[in-house]
Every structure is written in C-alpha cells, then in structure tokens.
N, C-alpha and C positions, 0 to 999 in steps of 0.2 A: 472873810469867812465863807461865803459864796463858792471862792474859787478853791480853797481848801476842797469843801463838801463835792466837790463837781473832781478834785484830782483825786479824792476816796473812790467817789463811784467808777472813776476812767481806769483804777488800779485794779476795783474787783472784776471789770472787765477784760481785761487784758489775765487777770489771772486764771480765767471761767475760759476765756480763748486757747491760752495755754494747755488747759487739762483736755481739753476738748482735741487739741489737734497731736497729746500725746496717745489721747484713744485711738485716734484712725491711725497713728503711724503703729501701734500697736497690731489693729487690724490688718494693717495693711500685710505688713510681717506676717501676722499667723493663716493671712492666705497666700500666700506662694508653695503652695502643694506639689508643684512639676518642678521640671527642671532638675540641675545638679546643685549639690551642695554648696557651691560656688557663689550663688545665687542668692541662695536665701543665706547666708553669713553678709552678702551683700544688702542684705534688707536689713537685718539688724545694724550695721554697719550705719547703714541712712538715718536709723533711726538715734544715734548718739549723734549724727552730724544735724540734724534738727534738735537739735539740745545748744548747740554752739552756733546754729546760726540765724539765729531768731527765727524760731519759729519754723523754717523752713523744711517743709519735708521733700527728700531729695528723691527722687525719680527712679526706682530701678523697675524696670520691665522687661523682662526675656524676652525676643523674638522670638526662641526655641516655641516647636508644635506641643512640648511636654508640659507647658506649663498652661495647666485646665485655666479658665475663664469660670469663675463666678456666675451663672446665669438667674439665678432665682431665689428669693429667700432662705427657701427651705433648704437649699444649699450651703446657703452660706449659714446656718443655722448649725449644720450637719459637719460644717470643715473646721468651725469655730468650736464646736463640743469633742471632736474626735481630730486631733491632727493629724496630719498624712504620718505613714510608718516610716520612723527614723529619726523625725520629731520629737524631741523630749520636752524642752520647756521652754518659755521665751526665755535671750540670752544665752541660754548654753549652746553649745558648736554641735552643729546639723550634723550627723553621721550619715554617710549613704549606706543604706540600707535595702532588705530585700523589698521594701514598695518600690523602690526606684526601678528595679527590676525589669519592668513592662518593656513588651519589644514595641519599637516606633509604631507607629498609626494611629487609631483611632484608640481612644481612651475614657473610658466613661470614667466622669467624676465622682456618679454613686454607684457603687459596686452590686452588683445584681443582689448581692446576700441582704444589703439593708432595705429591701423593696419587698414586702411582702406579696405572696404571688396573690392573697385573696384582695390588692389593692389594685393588679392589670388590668387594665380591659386590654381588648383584642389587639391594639398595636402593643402595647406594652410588653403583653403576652410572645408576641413576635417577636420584637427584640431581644427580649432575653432567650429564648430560641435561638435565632440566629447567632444571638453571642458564644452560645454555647455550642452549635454547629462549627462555628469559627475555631473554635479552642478543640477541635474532635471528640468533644463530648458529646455522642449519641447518646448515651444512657439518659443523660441529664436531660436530654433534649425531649427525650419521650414523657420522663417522670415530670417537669414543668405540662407540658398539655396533659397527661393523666390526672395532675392535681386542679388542675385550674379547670378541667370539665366538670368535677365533681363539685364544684364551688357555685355561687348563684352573685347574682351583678346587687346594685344598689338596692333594686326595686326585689329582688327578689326572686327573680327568674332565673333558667338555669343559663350558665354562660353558654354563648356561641359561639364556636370560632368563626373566622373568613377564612376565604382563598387562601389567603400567604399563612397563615397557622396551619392549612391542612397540606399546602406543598412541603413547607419546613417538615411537620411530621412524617411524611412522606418521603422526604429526603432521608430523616435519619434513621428511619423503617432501610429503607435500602441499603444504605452504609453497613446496616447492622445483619444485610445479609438474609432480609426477614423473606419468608416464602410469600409466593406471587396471590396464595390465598390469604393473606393477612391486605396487602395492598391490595386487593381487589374489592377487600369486606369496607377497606377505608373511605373509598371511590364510592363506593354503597351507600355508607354512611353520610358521605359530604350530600350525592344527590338526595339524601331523604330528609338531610337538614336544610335544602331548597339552595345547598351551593353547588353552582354550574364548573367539573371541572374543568380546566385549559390547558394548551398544548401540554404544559410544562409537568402538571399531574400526568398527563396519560405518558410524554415519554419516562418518566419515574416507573407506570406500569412497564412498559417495553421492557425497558432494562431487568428490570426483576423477571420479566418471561424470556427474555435471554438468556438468563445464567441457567436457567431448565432449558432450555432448546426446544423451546414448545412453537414452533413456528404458527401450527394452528391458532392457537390465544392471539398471537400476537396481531396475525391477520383480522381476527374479529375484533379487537381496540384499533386495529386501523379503519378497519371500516365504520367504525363508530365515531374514531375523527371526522374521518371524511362528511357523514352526515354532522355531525354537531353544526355551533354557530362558527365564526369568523374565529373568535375567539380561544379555538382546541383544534384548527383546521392543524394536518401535520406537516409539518419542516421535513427535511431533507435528512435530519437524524432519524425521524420517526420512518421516513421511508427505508435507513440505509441500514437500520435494526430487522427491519422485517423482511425485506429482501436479501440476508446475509443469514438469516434466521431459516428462511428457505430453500436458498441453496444449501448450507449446512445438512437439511433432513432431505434433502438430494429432489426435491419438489422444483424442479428446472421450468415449468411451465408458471407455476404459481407467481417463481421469480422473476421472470420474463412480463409476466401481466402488469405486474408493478413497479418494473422497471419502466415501463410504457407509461404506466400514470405517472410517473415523476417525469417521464418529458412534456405530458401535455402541463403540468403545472409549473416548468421551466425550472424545474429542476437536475439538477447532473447528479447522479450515485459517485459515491467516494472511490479510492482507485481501493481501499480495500472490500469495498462492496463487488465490484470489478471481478476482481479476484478474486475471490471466494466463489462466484456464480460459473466463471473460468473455470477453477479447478473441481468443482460439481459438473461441471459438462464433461469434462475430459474421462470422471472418473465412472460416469456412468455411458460412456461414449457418444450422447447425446453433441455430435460435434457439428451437426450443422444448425444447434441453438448458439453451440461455442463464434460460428462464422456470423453470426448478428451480429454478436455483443462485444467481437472485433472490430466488426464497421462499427459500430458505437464510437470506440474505442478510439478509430483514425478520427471518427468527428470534430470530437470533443479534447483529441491531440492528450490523452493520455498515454501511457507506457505500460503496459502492466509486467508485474515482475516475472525476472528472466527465470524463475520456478515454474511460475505455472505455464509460461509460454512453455517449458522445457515437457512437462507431464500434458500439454496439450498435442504437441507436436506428436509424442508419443502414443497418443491414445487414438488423435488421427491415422498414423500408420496401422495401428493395428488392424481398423477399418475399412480400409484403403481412402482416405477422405484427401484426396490431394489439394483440395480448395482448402478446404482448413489445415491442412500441414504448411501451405503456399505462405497464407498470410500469416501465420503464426511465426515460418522460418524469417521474413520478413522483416515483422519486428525483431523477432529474436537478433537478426542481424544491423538493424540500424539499432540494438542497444550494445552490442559489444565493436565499437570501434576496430577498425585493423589498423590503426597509427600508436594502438597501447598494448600490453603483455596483459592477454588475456587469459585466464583459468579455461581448463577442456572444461567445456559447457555442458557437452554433450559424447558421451563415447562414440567409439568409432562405429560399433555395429549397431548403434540405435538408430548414426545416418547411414548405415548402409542401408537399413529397414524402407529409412525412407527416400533411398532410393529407388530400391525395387518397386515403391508405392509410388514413382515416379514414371517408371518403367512401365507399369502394369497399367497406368493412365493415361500412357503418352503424354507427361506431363515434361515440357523441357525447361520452362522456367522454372519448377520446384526442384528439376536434377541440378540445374545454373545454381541457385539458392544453396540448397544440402551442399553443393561440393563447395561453397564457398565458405560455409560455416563448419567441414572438415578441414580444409584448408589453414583456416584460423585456430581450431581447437590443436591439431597435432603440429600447428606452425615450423619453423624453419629449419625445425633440428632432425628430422626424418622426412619420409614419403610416405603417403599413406599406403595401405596394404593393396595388395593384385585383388582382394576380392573387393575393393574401395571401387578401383579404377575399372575392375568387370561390370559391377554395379551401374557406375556411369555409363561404360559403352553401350550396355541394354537400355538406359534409360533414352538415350540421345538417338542410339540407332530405333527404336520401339515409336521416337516423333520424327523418324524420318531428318532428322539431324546429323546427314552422314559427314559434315563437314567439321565437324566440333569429333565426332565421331572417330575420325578418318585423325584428327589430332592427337585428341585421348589415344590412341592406339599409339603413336609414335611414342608417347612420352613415357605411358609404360612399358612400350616395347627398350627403351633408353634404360630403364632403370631394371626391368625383369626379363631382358629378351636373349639374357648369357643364362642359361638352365644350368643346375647343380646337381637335380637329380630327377628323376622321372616323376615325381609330383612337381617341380618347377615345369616341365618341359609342357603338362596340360596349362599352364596360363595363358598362353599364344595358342592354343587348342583350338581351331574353328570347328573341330568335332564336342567339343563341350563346354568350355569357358565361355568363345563368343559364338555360338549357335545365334545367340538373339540375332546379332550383326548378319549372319548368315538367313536367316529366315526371313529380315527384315528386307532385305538385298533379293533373294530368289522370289518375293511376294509382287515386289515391280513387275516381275518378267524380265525381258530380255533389255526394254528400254531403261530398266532401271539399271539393270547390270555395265549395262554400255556406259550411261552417266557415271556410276562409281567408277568404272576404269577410268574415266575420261578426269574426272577429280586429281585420281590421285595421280594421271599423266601432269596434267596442269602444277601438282605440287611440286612434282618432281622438276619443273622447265621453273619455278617460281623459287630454284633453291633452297626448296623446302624437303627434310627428311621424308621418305615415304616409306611406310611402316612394310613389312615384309608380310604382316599378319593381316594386314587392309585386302592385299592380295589374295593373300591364302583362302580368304571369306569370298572375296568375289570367284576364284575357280569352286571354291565347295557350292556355292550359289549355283552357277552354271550347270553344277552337275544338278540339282536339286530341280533344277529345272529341262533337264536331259537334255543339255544342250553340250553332246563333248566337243564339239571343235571348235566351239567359241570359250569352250575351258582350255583347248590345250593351248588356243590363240594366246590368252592370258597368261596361262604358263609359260610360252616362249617368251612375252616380253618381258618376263621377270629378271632375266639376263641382258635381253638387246635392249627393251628399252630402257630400265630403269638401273640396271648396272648391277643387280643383286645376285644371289648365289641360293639358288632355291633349296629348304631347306625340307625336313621328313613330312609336315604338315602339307605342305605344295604337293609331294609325292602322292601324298594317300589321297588329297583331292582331286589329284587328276586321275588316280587309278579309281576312284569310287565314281567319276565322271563314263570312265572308258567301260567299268562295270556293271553302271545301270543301262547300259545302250549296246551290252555285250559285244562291245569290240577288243575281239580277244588277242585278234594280230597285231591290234596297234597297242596292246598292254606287251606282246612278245617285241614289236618294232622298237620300243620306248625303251624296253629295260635293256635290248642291245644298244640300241646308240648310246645310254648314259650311262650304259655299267651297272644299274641298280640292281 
C-alpha cells in the first residue's frame, strides 16, 4: 500500500513538472521578438519537439543582433501583454511584417511611445532626444524637452535638464535652421540654471553665426572660450569657423591674429580655412599678409587650391608684388605637373602681366617661373605670342640676364624673324619692341656694351645661333651712348664676324649712331659704299 501511495504522489509530480515546463517553452516562444520569421516558427517548432521528447525543451537562440534580450521584468511584462507586430497567436505561422522593418543597429525593446515623458528623468530625457535626432526628427526633438520642462520630478520640483539635454536641444535648434538669437537666449538660459556650457554648445553657437556671416559674434564666443574652464577651451573647428568667418567679411588682420593663436595652441587651420584667408588677401590686395600665410603654408606642407593660387598671382601683378606672385607661381607650378595634359591654368596675357611685374622688379626667377607655367598652359601645339617672348626679354634683360636674354632672342627671332607685314617687322624692332634690351645694354656704358658683343661672339664660336636682333640692340645701344665708331665697329662685324647680312634695323641704328655725333660725311660715305 505504501509503495502504491509513494507512485500516486511520484505521478502528481511528474504531472505539476510537466505543466510547468510547457509554461516556460510557452514563454520562451512568445519571447523571440527579433529576428526573421524563420526563427521564431523554429520556437514553436521546439516547442512540439518537447512534447515527444520527454520533457525536453530544445534550444533555439539566434546569434542574429535583431533578436532583443529580455532585460528586466517590466519588459518582459510588456512583450508578454503586447507581441512584437507580426505576431498573431501562439502556433499560427509568424508573418514578416512591418515591425521587422527596423534598419540593423541599435534597437530599443520599449519603443519610446510606451514611456511616458512625465516618467524621464534627465538621462531618460536624452535618450529619447537622441533617438529622435537619430531618426531626423527635429521637431520631435524640441517638443520632448518643451514638454518635460513644463513637468515637475517626484518631489515636486521643476525638472532640470543637464549638459547633454541642453547640447541635444541645441543640436536640433540648428538643424532646424533656428536664428543665432534663439541659440544664444538658450546659452543664457543653461548659464542661469548653473549649467556650465562646453566646447561642444559653444561651437553649436559658431555654426549658427556662421550661416549670418557675423564674424563679430563669433569673435566675442571665441573669446569667451578662450576664457572659460578646460572644459569649452576651443578645438581647431572653433578656431577654423572664426577665422574663415573673417576672412569672408575681408577683416585680414583679425584673421591673421587668430591664425597666430591656433599655432601657439598647436593647432594647424584646415586647407579650406587656408583658402578662404588667400583668396580675402588677393581680393583686397592685401598680398604681403597673402606672402605669410604662404610660408605657413610651405610649413605645414599644405597645397592650396590651384583657384586661389591663380586669383592671388593675379592680384599680386596688379600690385606689382613680385615676392607674392614668386611664391604663389611656385606652388602653382609644383601643383600642375609637366609629365600630364594639363588645362590652360592661366591665360596668356595674365602671365604676360606678370611678366612685365617681373620686368619692372628685376625679378629673373618670377620671369624663369611665368614662362615656365606659359610654356605648360599653351604646351606643344603652338608658340607662344611675340608679345610673350618681348615680355621675357624685358624681364631677363631689366635683371641684367643678357645670357638667357641673348637666347630668348634667337628663339623668337627663329619663329618671327621672316616679317609679313610692317607690324611683324616692329617685333625685332630695337627702336620699340626691345628698347628695354637696348636701355639695359647702353646703362652699362661702354664696358657693358663690350661684354654683350663679346657673348654673343662666344655664341657664335660655341655653335650657337646668334640672334641678328642681339646685334641690332647692341649698335642702337652704342648710339644711345654717342659712341659711333664703336657702333659702326659692331656693325662691320655683322658680316665679317658672324656671317650675317645686315638688315633695315642695323641700318637706322647705325645712322641714328652717326646722327647724334653729326657725322654727316660718314652717313654720305656709308650710303655709297653700301648702295643704301
């Protein structure tokens, strides 16, 4: 009887076991909320295979990020009363539905709707914020802190936000396009509720005084950084708004001041801050603030773009700023390779411009430079123009460069030294084309004059073509310096030494030689022995 009563009780046990582990494979089922449909027909699924195998409930768990974790009662309180959507009933077949929907990441279990906002305190508060900034819901984002300022805590006081409630709002303030007087009133606000703001509020203010172009404002919250604690000290954005804010309102000093504070706090401005400070100097011709923030520029091994290089180069000529057109031609040239097919960078008579700005400085590396970045822009399929190559001669002959000089002469005499009509025949003109070459040459005196002949004898014994027009500058020289018998020396050797055939230009120099010294027999002697 005993062991009867003892297998009753071992039966009701086992039956109270039973019901017990069809509850949790129940539960278990009606929580798998994530994941795909697959998944959870696989829970049901376990749950008939614990019916067949004593007891046993079989194991299914998604690796997948989709499938929420249970964390707390009141959750699980909350998944058990309301199934995920798609959900119908236990046993019937899961439909994928629009809850499935959610794009991969983060996914909160309780949906911001079933949380009422007068139950947040301040982190609470944030995150739904944030969620709602996540999702580009500005709107929503203002009207949660709107409502929950107006609400009071447990005790009964009014709620406060923190830090991160007043940046969020502040963030969606700006999204939303809000004027720099609303953001500034909000700043107000934090400090009168004894919140300190940081970096990240004040450049939220920037931004919104950027899109006015109030460089002023923005100056005075920089300064305000500056003084604050560790904690609103400004970054290198904060600096790279206000000094881009600056140059924009053509304030080139202001820019320049606090371009200086960001290197003493080892900072570097961005290459569009760069640029924008560039093309402010250029445009107000301020170009010896532009030649600083060039050497900046070689420092720190930036590039700045081949635009502004191009409108600086040009605002230097106007100028005549040959040190900033130098360095600007420069870069401009270590950024267009000559191993690639480049775009004309620059027109032809912007660097003639800055040739003559070459010329007029005696500058021979900016003329090296310009002809080399003409050279590149009108590349291999023409020559550049006779007033290119005049450009250079002044520039080279104006630095006493008569050997570069005394070249350029050849090459264009090569390409324009066959005339077409009486405006080709003034290109070789030493009465007006190359005067510079001729002034530069008679300002030697007589020793310079000697050395130029003596060059272009050396050219002439070295193989080298020797320009007809090199000549013709050195007798007009001669004359310029009333010296005719050392002009007409030079004119005989135009034939004996160097083998050439004197041409109308030779003529009028030696007769403008024999004229200022009124020798009138040897202008009568000259024209009979040569027929002229």
């Amino acid at each position: 009887m005993a062991s009867r009563e003892s297998l009753k009780i071992l039966c009701k046990q086992l039956n109270g076991r039973q019901l017990q582990r069809e509850v949790v494979s129940r539960s278990l089922s009606s929580l798998a909320l994530g994941g795909n449909g697959g998944g959870l027909e696989a829970g049901s699924q376990g749950i008939v295979d614990s019916g067949r195998k004593g007891f046993r409930v079989v194991r299914n768990v998604s690796s997948s990020a989709h499938c929420a974790q249970i964390s707390s009662q009141l959750e699980v309180n909350i998944a058990a009363s309301d199934p995920a959507p798609g959900f119908q009933a236990f046993g019937n077949p899961v439909v994928k539905g629009p809850g499935f929907s959610m794009p991969s990441g983060f996914k909160p279990v309780v949906p911001p709707a079933l949380t009422p906002i007068e139950k947040l305190d301040e982190m609470g508060l944030a995150r739904e914020m944030s969620n709602a900034l996540s999702h580009q819901k500005m709107e929503e984002t203002v009207r949660l802190y709107d409502e929950w300022v107006k609400l009071t805590d447990a005790a009964g006081n009014p709620n406060k936000p923190n830090i991160l409630v007043y940046n969020l709002l502040l963030h969606a303030k700006l999204r939303l396009g809000a004027h720099p007087e609303v953001m500034f009133r909000i700043v107000s606000e934090m400090e009168k509720a004894g919140v300190t703001p940081t970096q990240l509020s004040f450049n939220f203010l920037l931004r919104s005084v950027f899109r006015q172009r109030d460089s002023k404002s923005a100056e005075l919250i920089l300064e305000k950084m500056e003084r604050a604690g560790p904690e609103a000290q400004p970054d290198g954005d904060a600096y790279n708004f206000v000094i881009a804010l600056c140059a924009l309102n053509r304030r080139i000093p202001a820019a320049l001041k606090h371009m200086q504070a960001m290197y003493e706090r080892n900072l570097v401005p961005s290459k569009t801050t760069y640029n924008e400070v560039l093309l402010a100097c250029a445009r107000v011709h301020r170009t010896q603030a532009a030649v600083v923030v060039l050497k900046q520029l070689e420092a720190h091994q930036i590039v700045p773009q081949t635009q502004t290089l191009v409108e600086l180069v040009i605002a230097a000529t106007e100028v005549d700023d040959a040190e900033c057109s130098l360095i600007a031609l420069q870069h401009l040239n270590k950024s267009s390779p000559s191993n690639a097919v480049q775009p004309l960078v620059m027109d032809e008579g912007s660097i003639v411009a800055i040739l003559g700005t070459a010329a007029r400085s005696s500058n021979a590396a900016l003329a090296k430079e310009a002809w080399e970045l003409l050279k590149l822009s009108v590349g291999s399929a023409r020559a550049p123009n006779p007033a290119a190559y005049m450009a250079l001669v002044h520039a080279l002959s104006s630095s006493q460069q008569f050997d570069a000089a005394f070249l350029t002469l050849a090459e264009m005499q090569s390409l324009y030294g066959t005339p077409q009509s009486a405006e080709d025949l003034e290109v070789l003109s030493p009465f007006s084309s190359l005067r510079p070459l001729v002034l530069a040459l008679a300002q030697l005196g007589p020793a310079g004059l000697d050395g130029a002949y003596f060059k272009l004898a050396e050219m002439h014994a070295n193989g080298q073509p020797v320009p007809l027009a090199a000549i013709n500058c050195v007798i007009l020289g001669c004359a310029n310096i009333w010296d005719a018998d050392r002009a007409y020396q030079t004119f005989e050797s135009i034939n004996g030494t160097f083998g050439l055939r004197p041409d109308v230009h030779s003529i009028n120099a030696l007769l403008d030689a024999f004229g200022k010294n009124r020798k009138v027999c040897f202008v009568q002697k000259f024209s009979i022995n040569t027929g002229f």
